[in-house]
N, C-alpha and C positions, 0 to 999 in steps of 0.2 A: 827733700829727697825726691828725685824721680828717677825709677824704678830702669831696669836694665832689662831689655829685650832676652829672651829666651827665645832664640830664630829655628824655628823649625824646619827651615827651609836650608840654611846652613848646615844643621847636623843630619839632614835625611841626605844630603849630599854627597857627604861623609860616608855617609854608611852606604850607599848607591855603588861607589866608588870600589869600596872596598870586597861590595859581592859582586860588582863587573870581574874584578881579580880572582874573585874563588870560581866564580861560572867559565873562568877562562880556563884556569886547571880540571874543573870538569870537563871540560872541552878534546882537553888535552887527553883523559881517560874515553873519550867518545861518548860521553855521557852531557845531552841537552837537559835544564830543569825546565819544564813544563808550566803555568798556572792556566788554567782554565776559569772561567766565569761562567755562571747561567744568570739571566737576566729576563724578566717577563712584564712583559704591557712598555709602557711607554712613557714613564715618570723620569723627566727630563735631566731631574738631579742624579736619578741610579744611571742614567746616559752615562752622563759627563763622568760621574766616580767611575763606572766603568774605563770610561774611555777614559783616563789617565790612569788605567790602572796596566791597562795596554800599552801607554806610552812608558810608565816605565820599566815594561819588560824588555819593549824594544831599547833602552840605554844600556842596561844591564846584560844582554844575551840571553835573557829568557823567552823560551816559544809562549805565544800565545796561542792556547783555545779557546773560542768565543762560541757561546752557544745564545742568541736571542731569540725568544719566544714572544708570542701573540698574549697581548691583553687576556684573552678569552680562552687562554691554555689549559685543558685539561691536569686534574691530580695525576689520570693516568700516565699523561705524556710528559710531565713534569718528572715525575718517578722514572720513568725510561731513560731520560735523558740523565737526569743526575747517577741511576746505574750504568749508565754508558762509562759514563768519566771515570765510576769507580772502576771498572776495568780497563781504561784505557793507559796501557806501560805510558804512552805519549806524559799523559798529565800525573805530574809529578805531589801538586794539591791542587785545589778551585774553593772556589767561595759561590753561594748562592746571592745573588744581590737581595738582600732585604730593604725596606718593605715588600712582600710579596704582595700582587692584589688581592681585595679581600674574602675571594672566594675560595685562595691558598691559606692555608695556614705556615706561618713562619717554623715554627718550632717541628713541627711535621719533617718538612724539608729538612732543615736541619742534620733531625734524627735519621734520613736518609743518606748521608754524606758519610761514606766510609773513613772513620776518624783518624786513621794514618794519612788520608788526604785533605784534612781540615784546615784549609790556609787560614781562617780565621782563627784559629783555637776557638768557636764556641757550643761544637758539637756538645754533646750533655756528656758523654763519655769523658773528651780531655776536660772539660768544667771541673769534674769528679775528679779527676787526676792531678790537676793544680792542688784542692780540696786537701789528697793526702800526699800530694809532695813527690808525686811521680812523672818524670820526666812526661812531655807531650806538649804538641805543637801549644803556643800561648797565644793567649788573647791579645789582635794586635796594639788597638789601642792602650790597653794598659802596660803593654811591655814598651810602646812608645814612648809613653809618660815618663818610666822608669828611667830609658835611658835617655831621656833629654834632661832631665833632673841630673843624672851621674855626669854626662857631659860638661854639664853648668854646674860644677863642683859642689852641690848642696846635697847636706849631710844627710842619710837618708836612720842611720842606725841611732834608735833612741829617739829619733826626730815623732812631735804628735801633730800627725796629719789629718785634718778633718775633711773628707769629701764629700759634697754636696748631692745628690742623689744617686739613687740603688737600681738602677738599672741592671742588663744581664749583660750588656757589650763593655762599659765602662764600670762606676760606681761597685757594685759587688765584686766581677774578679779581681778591680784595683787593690779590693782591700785585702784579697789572699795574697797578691802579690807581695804586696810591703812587710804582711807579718809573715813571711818568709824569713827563714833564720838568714839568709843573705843580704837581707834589707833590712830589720829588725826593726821596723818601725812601729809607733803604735798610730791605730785607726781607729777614728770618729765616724758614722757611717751615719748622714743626717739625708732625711725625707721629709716627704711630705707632714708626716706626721712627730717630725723633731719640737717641742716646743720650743725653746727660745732658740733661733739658730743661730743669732749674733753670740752666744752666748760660748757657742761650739767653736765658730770660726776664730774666737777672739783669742783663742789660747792655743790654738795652731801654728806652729813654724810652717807647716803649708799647706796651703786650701787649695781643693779641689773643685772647682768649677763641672757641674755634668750633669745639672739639672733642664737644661734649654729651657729656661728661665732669662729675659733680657734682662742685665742691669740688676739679677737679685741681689748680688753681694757687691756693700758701695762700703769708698775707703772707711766709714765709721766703722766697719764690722770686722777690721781687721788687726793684727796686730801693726806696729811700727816692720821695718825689716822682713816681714815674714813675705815667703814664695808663692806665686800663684801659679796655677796651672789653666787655664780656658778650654775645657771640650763643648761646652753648651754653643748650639749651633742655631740658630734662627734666622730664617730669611726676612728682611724687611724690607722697605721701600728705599731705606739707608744703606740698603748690603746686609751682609751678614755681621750676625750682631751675636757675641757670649754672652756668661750669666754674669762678667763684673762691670760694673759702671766704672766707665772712665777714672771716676775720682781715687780707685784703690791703685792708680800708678804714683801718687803724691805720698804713698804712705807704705806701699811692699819695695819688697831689696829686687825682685825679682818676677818679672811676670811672662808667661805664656802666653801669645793673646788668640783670640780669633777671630780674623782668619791670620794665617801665620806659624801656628805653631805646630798643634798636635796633628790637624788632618793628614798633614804630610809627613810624618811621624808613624803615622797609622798606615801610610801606603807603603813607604820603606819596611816597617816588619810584615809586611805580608808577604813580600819579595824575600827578606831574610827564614822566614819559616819553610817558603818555598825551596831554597837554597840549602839551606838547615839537612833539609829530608831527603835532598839528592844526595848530597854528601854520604848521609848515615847509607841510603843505597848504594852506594858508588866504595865501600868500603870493605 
């Protein structure tokens, strides 16, 4: 058996497409969706996420506001800036780019971020709000996941999913996501401190990759048939590398990989949540 590509690049297309069409009917009410960014210091990766995050507003019809800051940027000026956006009608949501350097604190900023403008969903507010099942913008990557999985017709209700680390972007909100009565999935939630992990993975219909760990989960660990999904993100000398060894494409029905799948996955719902909010404005 060797395993079937799950293209993320094919389904963020799709979905690119289909909100160029809804931005157009905005358009048509005189109403622009806005995304805004703030970005600070000069880590070459938040560049480039940046900067495709620009490019595809510009496909779609969405304005971009760009706000870049200095390495050496003050808490205070940081604050100013992020209350700028939240009163700026212009910007519709924004995202802070994380990692912050580390004289910022992440979670700080964050908690700055007026949560009706949360492109990410990971203000601690909408976090809380996923928690008890009330509408608010979502976490992009896990709503990417979601719908690359429904796209590639795998069963998500009753399905037991184990996912490979508990982060606050990935790992944790994925798992409110699926035990959502809409998804009905049941969730395996394994860390650093999981004792046998092959043990989780192995009775999984689909494993979740989100540890950036290279090469942790190899075909032994997996079931025959079962789905993968790739967020673990590592740069090497080889490119970027996820957390499954090559060998689990000889033995799953279906894999996500990375690079390929999810990251573009996770830029497309940023644009959708941005979209999302003009709408509910525009109404």
């Amino acid at each position: 058996m060797t395993a079937t590509k799950m293209d993320g690049k094919i389904a963020a297309a799709a979905i690119k497409e289909d909100l160029k069409a809804r931005v157009a009917a905005l358009a048509e009410k005189g109403v622009t969706p806005g995304l805004g960014t703030v970005l600070v210091g000069d880590d070459p990766g938040s560049h480039a996420y940046v900067r495709g995050k620009h490019r595809d507003c510009a496909e779609v019809g969405i304005a971009s506001l760009r706000v870049d800051l200095p390495e050496d940027t003050s808490q205070e000026r940081l604050a100013e800036e992020i209350a700028r956006l939240n009163e700026d009608p212009a910007c519709t949501g924004y995202i802070v780019q994380l990692p912050l350097p580390a004289h910022l604190h992440d979670n700080w900023a964050l908690e700055q971020i007026d949560p009706d403008k949360d492109a990410d969903g990971l203000h601690p507010t909408n976090l809380g709000r996923l928690v008890l099942g009330v509408e608010a913008p979502l976490p992009c990557t896990p709503r990417g996941i979601v719908d690359l999985l429904r796209r590639n017709d795998v069963p998500l209700k009753g399905a037991e999913v184990c996912i490979v680390g508990r982060g606050t972007t990935v790992g944790r909100p994925l798992g409110l996501l699926l035990t959502r009565r809409t998804e009905n999935a049941t969730v395996t939630l394994c860390h650093t401190g999981t004792r046998d992990l092959a043990e989780h993975t192995r009775r999984a219909d689909i494993v979740v990759g989100a540890a950036g760990s290279p090469g942790l989960i190899t075909g032994d660990m997996i079931r025959p048939g079962a789905v993968l999904v790739d967020v673990g993100m590592t740069r090497t000398e080889a490119g970027l590398v996820g957390d499954f060894d090559p060998s689990v494409w000889e033995v799953a029905s279906k894999v996500a990989p990375t690079p390929g799948g999810i990251g573009l996955m996770t830029r497309a719902m940023l644009l959708a949540n941005v979209v999302e909010r003009a709408e509910k404005l525009a109404r």
